[in-house]
N, C-alpha and C positions, 0 to 999 in steps of 0.2 A: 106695925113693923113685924117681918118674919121673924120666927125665931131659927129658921134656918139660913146658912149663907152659903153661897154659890159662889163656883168657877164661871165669870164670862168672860166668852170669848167674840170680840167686834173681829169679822173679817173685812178688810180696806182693800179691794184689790185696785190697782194701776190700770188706766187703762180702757176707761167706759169707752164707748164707742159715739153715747148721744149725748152726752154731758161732758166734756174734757174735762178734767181734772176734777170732778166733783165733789172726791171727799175731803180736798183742801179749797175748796170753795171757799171763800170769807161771808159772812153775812155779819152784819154786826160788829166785825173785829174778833171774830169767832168760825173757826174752818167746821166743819160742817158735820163732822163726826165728835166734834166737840160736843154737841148739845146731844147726841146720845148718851156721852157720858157723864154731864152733868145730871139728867135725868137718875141714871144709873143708884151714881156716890148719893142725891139727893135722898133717895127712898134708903141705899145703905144697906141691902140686900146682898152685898157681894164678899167674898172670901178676898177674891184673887182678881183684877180684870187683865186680861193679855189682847192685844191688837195683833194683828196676824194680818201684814201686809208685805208688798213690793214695792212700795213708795220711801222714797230716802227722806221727802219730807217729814212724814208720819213717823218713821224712824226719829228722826232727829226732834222730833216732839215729844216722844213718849218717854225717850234717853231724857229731855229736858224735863219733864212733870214726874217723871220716876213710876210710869208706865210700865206693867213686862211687856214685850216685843218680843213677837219671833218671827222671823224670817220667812216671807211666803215662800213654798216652795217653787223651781218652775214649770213643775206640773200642774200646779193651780194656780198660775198665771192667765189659764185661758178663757175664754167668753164661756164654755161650758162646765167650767169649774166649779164644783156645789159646794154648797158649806157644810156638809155631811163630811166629803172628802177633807175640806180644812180643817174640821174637826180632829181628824183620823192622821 
């Protein structure tokens, strides 16, 4: 275990073009971005986690698990949108 702990930040954007919906995909009874953050909390390495999306669903999740959420912007709504940029 670190002894340091970090800011992460999962970006979810809306919107794939070859996968519909993909980061509310279910597998398991489990949407899809779920199992990166189980990974995450498992190891324990984290300050803060915040999802940074445009999806209302993921929204409405993160509200329910007591996630921070912030709002994608709609600048970074597009296919060429880097997570440098979501970062910033």
């Amino acid at each position: 275990m670190s002894k340091h702990k970090f800011y992460i930040i999962i970006p979810l954007r809306k919107g794939s073009k070859r996968i519909k919906n993909k980061n509310t995909i279910s597998i398991k009874n489990k949407m899809l971005f779920e199992y990166t953050l189980d990974k995450i909390i498992i190891k324990n390495f984290f300050y803060k986690i915040f999802i940074n999306s445009n999806d209302k669903n993921v929204k409405n999740w993160a509200l329910k698990n007591k996630v921070f959420f912030i709002n994608r912007s709609k600048k970074n709504e597009g296919d060429k949108s880097t997570t440098e940029s979501v970062i910033l």
